[in-house]
Structure formats: C-alpha cells, structure tokens
Biopython code that builds the backbone (N, CA, C, O; Angstrom):
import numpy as np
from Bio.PDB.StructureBuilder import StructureBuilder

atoms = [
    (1, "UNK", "N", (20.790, -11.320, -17.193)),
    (1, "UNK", "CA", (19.853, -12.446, -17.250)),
    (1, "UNK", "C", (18.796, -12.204, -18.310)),
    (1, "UNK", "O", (18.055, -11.222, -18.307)),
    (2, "UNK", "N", (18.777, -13.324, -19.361)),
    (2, "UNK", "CA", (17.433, -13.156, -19.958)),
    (2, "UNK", "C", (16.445, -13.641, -19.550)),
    (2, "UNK", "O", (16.521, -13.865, -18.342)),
    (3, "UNK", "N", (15.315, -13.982, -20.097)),
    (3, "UNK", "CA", (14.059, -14.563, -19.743)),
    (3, "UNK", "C", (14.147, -16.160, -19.826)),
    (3, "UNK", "O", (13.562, -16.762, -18.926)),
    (4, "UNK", "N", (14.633, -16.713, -20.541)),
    (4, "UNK", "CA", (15.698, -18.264, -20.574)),
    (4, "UNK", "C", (16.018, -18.518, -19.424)),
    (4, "UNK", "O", (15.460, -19.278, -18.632)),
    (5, "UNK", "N", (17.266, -17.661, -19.240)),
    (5, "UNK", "CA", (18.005, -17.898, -18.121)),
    (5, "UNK", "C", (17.919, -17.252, -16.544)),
    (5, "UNK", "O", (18.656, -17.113, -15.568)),
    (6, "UNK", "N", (16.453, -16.936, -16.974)),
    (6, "UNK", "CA", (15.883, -16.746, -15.659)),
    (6, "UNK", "C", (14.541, -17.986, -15.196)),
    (6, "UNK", "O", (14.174, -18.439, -14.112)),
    (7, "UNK", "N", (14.242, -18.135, -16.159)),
    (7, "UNK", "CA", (12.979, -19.429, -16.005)),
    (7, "UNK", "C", (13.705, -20.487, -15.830)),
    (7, "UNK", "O", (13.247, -21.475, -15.255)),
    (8, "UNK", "N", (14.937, -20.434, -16.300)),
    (8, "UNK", "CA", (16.228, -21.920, -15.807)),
    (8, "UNK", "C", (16.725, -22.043, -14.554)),
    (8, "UNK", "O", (17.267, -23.034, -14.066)),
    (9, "UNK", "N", (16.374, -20.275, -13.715)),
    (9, "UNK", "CA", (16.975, -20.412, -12.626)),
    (9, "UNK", "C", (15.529, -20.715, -11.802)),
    (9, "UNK", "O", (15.704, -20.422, -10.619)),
    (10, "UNK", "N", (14.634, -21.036, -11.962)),
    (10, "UNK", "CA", (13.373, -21.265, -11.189)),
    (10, "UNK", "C", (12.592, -20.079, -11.104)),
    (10, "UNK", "O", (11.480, -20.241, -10.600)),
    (11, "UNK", "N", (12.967, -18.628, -11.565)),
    (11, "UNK", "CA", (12.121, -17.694, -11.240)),
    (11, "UNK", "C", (11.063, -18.052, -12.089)),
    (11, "UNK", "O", (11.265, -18.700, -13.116)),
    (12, "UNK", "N", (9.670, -17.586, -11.647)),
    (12, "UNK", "CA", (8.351, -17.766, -12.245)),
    (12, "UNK", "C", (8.304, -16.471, -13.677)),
    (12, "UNK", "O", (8.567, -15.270, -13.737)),
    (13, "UNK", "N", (7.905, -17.329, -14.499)),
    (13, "UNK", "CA", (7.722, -15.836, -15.588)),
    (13, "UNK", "C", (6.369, -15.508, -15.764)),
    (13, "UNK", "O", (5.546, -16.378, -16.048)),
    (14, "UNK", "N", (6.112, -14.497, -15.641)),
    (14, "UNK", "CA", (4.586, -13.965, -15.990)),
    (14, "UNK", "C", (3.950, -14.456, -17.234)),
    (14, "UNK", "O", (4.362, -14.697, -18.368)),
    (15, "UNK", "N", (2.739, -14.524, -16.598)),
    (15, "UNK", "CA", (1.662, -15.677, -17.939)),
    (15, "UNK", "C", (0.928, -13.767, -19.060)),
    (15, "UNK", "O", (0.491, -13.863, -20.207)),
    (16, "UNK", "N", (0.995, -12.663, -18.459)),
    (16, "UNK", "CA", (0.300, -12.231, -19.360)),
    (16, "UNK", "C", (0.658, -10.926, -19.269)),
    (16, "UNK", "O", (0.396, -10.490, -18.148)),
    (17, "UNK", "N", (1.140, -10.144, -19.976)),
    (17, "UNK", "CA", (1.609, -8.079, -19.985)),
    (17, "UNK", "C", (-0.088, -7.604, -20.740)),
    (17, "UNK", "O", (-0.919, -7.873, -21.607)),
    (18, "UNK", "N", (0.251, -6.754, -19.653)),
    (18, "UNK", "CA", (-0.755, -5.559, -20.174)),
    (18, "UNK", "C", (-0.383, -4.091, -20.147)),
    (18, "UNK", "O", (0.538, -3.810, -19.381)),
    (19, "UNK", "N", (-0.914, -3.122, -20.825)),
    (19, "UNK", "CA", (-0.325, -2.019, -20.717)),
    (19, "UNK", "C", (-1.511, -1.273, -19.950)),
    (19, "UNK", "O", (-2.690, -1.616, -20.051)),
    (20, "UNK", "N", (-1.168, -0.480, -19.367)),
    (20, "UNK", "CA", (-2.324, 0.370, -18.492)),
    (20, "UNK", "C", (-2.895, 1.901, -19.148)),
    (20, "UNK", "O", (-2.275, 2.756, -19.780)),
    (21, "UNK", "N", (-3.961, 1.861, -18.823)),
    (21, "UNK", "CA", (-4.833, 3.056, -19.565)),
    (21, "UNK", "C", (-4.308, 4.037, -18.572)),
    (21, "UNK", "O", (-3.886, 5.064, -19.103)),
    (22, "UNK", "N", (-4.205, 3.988, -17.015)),
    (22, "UNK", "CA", (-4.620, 5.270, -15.898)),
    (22, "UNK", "C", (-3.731, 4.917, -15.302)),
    (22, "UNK", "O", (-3.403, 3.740, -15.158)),
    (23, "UNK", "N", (-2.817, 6.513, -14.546)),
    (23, "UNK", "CA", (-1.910, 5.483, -13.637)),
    (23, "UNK", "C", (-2.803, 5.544, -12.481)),
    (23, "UNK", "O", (-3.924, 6.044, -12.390)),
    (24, "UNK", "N", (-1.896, 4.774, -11.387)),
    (24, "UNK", "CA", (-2.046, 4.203, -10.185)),
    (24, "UNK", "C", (-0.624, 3.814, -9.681)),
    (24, "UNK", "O", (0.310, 4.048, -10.448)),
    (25, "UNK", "N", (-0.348, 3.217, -8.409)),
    (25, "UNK", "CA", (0.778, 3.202, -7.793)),
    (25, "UNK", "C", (0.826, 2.306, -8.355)),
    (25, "UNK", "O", (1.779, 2.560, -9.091)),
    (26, "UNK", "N", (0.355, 0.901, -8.729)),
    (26, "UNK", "CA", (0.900, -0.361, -9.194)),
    (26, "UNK", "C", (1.768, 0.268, -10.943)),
    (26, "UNK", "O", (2.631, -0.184, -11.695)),
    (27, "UNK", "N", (1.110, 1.199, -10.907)),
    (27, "UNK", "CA", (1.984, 1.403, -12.586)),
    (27, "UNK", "C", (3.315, 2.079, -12.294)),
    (27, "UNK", "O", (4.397, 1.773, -12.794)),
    (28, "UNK", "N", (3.002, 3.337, -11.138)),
    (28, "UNK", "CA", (4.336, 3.736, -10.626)),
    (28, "UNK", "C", (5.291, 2.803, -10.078)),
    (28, "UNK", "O", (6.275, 3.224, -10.687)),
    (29, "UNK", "N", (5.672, 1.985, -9.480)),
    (29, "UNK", "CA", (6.216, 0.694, -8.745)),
    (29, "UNK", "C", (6.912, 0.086, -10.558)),
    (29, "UNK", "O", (8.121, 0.130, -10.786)),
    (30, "UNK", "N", (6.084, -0.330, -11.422)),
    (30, "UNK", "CA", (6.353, -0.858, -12.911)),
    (30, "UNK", "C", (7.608, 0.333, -13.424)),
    (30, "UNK", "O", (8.830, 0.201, -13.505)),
    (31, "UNK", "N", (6.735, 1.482, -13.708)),
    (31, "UNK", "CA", (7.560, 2.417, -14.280)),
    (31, "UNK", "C", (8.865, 2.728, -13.857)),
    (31, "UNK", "O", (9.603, 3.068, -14.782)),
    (32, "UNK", "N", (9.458, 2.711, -12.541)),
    (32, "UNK", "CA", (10.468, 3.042, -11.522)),
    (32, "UNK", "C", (11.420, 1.457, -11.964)),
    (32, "UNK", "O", (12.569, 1.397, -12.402)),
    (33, "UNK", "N", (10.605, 0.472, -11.706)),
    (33, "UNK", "CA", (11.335, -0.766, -11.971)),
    (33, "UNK", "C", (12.119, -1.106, -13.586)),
    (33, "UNK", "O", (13.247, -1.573, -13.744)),
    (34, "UNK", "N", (11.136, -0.710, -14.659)),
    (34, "UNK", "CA", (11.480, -0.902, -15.940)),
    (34, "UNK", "C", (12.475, 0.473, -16.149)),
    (34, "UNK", "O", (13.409, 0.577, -16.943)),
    (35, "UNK", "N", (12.137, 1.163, -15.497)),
    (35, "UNK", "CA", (13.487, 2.372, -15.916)),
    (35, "UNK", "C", (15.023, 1.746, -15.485)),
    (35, "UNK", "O", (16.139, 1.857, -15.992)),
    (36, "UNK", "N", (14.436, 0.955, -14.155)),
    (36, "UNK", "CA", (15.919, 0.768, -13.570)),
    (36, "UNK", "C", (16.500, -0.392, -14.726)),
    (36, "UNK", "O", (17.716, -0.539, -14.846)),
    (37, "UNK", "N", (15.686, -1.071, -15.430)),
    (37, "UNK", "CA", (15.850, -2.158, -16.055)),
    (37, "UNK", "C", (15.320, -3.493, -15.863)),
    (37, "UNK", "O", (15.558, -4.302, -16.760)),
    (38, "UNK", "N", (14.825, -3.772, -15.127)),
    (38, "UNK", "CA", (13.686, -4.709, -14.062)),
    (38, "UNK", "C", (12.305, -4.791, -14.540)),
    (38, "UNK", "O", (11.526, -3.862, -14.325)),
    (39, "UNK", "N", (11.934, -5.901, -15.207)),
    (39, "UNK", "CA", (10.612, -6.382, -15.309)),
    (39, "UNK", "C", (9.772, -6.224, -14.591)),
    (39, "UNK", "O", (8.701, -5.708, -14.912)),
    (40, "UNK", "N", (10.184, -6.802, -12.972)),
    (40, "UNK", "CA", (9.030, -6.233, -11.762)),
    (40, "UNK", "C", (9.491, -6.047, -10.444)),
    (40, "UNK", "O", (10.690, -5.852, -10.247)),
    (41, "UNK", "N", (8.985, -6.070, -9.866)),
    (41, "UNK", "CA", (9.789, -6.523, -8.174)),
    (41, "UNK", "C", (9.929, -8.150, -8.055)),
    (41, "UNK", "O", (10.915, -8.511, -7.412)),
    (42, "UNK", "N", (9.271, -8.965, -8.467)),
    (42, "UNK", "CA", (9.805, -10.448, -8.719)),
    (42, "UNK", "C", (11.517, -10.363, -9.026)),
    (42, "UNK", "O", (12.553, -10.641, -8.422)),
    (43, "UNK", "N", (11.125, -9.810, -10.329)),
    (43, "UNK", "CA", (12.814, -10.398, -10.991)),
    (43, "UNK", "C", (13.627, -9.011, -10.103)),
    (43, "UNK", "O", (14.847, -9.171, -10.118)),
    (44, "UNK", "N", (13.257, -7.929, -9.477)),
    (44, "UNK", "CA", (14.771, -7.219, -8.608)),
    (44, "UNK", "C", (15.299, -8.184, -7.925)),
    (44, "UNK", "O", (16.443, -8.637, -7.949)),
    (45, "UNK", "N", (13.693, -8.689, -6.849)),
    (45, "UNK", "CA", (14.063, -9.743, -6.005)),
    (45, "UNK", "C", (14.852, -10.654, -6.197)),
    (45, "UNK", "O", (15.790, -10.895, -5.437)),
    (46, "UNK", "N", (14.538, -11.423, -7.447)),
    (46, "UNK", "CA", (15.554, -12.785, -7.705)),
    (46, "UNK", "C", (17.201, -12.134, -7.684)),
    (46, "UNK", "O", (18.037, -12.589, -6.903)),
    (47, "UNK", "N", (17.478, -11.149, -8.540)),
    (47, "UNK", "CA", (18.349, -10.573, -8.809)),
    (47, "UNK", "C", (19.226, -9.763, -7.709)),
    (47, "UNK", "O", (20.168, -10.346, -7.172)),
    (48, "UNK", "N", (18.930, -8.474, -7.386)),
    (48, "UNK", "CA", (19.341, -8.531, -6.012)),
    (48, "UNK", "C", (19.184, -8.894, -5.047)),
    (48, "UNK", "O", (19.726, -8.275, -4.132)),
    (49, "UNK", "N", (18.192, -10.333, -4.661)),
    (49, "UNK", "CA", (18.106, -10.638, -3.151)),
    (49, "UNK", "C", (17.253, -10.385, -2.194)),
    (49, "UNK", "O", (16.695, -11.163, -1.421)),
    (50, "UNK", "N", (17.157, -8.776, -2.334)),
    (50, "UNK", "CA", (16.181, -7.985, -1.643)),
    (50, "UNK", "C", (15.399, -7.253, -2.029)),
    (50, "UNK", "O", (15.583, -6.901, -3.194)),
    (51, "UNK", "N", (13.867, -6.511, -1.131)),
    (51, "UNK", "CA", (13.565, -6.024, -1.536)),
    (51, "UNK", "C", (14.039, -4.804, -1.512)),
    (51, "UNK", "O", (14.804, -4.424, -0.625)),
    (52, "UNK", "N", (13.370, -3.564, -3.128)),
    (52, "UNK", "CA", (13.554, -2.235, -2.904)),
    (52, "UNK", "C", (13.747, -1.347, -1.831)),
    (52, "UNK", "O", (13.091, -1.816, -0.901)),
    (53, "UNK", "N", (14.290, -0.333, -1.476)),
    (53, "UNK", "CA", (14.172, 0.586, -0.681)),
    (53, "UNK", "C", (12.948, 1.473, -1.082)),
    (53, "UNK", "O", (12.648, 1.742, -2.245)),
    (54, "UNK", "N", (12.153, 1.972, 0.249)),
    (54, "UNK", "CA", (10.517, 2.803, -0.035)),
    (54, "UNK", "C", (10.786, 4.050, 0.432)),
    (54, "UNK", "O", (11.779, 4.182, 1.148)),
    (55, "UNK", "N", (9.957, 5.207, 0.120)),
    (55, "UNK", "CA", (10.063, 5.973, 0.850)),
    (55, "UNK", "C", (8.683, 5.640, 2.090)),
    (55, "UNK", "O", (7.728, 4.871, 1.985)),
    (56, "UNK", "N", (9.083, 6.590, 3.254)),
    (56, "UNK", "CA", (8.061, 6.310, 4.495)),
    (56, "UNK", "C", (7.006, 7.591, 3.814)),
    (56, "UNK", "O", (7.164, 8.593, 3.117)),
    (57, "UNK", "N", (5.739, 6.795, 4.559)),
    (57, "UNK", "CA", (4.745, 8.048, 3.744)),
    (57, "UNK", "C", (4.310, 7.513, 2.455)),
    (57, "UNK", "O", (3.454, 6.629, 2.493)),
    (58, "UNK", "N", (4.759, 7.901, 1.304)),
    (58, "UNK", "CA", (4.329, 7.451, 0.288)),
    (58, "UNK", "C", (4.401, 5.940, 0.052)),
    (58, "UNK", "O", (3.484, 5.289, -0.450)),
    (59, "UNK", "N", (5.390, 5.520, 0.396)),
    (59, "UNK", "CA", (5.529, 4.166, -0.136)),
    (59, "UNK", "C", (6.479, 3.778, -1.869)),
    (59, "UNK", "O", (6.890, 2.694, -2.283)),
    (60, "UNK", "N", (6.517, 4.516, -2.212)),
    (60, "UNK", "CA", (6.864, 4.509, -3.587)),
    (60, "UNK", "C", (8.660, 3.897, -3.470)),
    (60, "UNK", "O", (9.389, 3.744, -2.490)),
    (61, "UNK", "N", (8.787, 3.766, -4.300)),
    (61, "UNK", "CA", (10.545, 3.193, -4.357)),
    (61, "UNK", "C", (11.316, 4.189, -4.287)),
    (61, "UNK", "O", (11.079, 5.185, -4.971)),
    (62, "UNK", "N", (12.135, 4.144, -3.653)),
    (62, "UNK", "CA", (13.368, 5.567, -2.930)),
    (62, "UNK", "C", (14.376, 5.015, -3.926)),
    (62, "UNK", "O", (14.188, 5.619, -4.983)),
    (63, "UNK", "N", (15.294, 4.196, -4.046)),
    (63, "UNK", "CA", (16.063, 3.816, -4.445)),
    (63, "UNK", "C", (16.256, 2.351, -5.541)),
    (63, "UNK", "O", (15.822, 1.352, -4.967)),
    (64, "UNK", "N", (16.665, 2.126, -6.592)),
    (64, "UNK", "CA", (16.918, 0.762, -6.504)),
    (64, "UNK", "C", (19.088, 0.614, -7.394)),
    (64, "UNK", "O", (19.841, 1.583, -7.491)),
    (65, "UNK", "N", (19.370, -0.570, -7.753)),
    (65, "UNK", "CA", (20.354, -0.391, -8.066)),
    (65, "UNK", "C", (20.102, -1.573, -9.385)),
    (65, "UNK", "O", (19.486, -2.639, -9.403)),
    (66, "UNK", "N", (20.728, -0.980, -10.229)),
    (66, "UNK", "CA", (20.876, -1.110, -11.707)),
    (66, "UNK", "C", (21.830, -2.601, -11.504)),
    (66, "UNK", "O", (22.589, -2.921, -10.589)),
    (67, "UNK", "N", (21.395, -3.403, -12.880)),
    (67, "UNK", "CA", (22.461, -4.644, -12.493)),
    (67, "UNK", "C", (23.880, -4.414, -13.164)),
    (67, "UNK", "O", (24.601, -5.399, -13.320)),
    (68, "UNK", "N", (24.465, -2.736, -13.704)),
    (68, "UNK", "CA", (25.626, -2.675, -13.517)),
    (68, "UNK", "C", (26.216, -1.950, -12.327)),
    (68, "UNK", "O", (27.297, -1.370, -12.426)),
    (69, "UNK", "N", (25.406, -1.979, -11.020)),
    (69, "UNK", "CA", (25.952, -1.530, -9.959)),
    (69, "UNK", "C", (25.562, -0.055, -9.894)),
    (69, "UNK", "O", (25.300, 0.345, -8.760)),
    (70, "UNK", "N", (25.472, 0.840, -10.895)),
    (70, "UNK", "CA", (25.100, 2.244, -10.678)),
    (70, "UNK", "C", (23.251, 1.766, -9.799)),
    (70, "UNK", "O", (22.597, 0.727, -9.707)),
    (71, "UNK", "N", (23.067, 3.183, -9.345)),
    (71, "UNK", "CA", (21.745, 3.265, -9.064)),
    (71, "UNK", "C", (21.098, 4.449, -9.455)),
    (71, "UNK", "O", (21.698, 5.484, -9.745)),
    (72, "UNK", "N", (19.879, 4.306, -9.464)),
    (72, "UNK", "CA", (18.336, 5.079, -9.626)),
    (72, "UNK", "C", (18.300, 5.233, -7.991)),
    (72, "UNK", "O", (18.271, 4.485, -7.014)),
    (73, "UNK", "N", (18.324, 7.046, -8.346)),
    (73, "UNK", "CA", (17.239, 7.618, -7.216)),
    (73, "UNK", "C", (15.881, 8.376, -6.833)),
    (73, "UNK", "O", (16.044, 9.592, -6.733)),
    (74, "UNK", "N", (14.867, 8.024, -6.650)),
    (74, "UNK", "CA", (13.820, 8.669, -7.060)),
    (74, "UNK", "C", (13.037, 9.651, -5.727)),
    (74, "UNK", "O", (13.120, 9.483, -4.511)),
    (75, "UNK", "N", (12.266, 10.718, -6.526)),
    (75, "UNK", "CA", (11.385, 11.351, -5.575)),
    (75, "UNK", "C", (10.049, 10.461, -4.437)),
    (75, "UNK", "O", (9.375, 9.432, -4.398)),
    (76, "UNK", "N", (10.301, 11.663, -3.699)),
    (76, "UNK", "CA", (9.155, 10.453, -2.537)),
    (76, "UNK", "C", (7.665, 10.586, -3.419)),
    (76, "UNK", "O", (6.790, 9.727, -3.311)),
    (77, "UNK", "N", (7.509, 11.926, -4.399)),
    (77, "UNK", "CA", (6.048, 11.971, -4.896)),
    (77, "UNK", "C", (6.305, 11.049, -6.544)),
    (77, "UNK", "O", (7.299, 10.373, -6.809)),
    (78, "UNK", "N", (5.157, 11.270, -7.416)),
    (78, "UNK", "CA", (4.825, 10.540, -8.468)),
    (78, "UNK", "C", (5.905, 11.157, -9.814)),
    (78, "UNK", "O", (6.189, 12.355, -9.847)),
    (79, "UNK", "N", (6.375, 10.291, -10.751)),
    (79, "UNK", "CA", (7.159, 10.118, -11.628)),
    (79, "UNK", "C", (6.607, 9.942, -12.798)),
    (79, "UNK", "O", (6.978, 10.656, -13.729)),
    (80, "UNK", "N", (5.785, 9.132, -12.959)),
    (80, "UNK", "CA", (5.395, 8.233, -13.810)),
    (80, "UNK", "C", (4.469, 9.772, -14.661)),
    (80, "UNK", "O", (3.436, 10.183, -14.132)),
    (81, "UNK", "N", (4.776, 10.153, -15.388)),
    (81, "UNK", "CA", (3.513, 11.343, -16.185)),
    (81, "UNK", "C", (3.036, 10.844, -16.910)),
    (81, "UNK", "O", (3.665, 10.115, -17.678)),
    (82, "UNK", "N", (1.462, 11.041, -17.012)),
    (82, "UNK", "CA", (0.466, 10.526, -17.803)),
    (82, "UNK", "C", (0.895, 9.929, -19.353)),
    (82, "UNK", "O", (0.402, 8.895, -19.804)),
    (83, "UNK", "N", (1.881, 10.746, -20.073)),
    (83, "UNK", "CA", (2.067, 10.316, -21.273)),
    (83, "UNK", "C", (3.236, 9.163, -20.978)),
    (83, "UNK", "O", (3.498, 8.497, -21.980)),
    (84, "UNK", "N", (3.857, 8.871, -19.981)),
    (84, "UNK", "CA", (4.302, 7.769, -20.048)),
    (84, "UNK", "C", (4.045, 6.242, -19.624)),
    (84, "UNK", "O", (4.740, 5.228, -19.553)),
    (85, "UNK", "N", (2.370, 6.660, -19.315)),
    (85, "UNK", "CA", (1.719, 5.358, -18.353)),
    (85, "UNK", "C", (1.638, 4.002, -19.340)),
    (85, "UNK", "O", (1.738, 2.838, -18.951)),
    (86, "UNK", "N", (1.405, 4.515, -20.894)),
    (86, "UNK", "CA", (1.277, 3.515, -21.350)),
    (86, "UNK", "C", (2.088, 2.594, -21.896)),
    (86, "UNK", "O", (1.862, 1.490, -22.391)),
    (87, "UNK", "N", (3.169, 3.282, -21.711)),
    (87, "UNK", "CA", (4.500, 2.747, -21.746)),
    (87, "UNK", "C", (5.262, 1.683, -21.177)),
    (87, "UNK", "O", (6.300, 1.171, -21.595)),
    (88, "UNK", "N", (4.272, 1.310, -19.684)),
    (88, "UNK", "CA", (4.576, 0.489, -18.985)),
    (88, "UNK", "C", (3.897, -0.514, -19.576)),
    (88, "UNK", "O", (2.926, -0.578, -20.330)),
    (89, "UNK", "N", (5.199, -1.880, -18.665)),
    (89, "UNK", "CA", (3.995, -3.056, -18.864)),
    (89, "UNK", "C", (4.056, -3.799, -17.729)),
    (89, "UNK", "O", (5.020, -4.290, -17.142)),
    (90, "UNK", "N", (2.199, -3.818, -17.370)),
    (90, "UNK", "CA", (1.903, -4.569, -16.167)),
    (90, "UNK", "C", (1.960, -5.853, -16.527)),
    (90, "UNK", "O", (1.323, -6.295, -17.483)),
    (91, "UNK", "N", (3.064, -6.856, -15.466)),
    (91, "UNK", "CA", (3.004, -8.652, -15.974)),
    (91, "UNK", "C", (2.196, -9.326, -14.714)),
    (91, "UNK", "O", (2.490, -9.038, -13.554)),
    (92, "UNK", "N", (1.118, -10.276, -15.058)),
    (92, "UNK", "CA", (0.337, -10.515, -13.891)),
    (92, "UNK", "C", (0.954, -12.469, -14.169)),
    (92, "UNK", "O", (0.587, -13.349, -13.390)),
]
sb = StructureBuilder()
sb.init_structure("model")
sb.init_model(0)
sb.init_chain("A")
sb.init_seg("    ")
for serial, (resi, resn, name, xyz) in enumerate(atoms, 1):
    if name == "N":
        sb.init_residue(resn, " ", resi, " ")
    sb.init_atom(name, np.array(xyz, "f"), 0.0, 1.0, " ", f" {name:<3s}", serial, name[0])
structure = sb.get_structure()
C-alpha cells in the first residue's frame, strides 16, 4: 500500500512528521513500527486488522508482522539508541 492507496481506502493520513530530539516510549512504539515497515500503529491497524502484540510490564511491542508475512521480534526493554532517535518520524 502506498500513501494514495491508502487515503483511497479511507485511512486518515497524518497532517504533519516531526523528528524527535529525546527518546521516549512514543518514539520507541515509531521506531519498532518503521523498522517493521509501518508508518504508525494507525496504518499496522488498517493493514493487519489488529492491534500489535505488547509486552506485560513494559508495554513496548513484543512482536509485529511484516506485510510480507515474516515477523519482527523485539526485547521487552528499549531498542531505539539515542543515535537512532532522530531517525524516526513522529506523524501527528
């Protein structure tokens, strides 16, 4: 799906990206998502249906699955290392 043919299917597209100075969990949640290939948890949602799998405790994303069927598995602690925070992009 591109961004076309996702605003064709009714999903909402984000009005504005920002990149983040510091992380925080909202950047971890981004970072975990854009690795898998995923803009945000919006478009997993549209896409697979459901939401992510979390870990208990942290909260962070345990699992997600790639839209060629492989999956991402991640640690219950933080991923995201400082030199890659800015890398993300937050879409509000």
């Amino acid at each position: 799906l591109n961004m076309a043919a996702a605003a064709a299917d009714g999903a909402a597209t984000a009005a504005t990206c920002v990149r983040p100075k510091a992380w925080s969990e909202q950047v971890e949640d981004a970072y975990r998502f854009q690795l898998a290939g995923y803009r945000d948890a919006q478009e997993y949602r549209s896409v697979r249906g459901s939401d992510p799998e979390r870990w208990n405790g942290s909260g962070f994303i345990k699992k997600l699955e790639r839209r060629d069927g492989s999956f991402y598995y991640f640690n219950k602690v933080r991923e995201c290392a400082d030199k890659e925070v800015q890398q993300c992009k937050l879409y509000h």
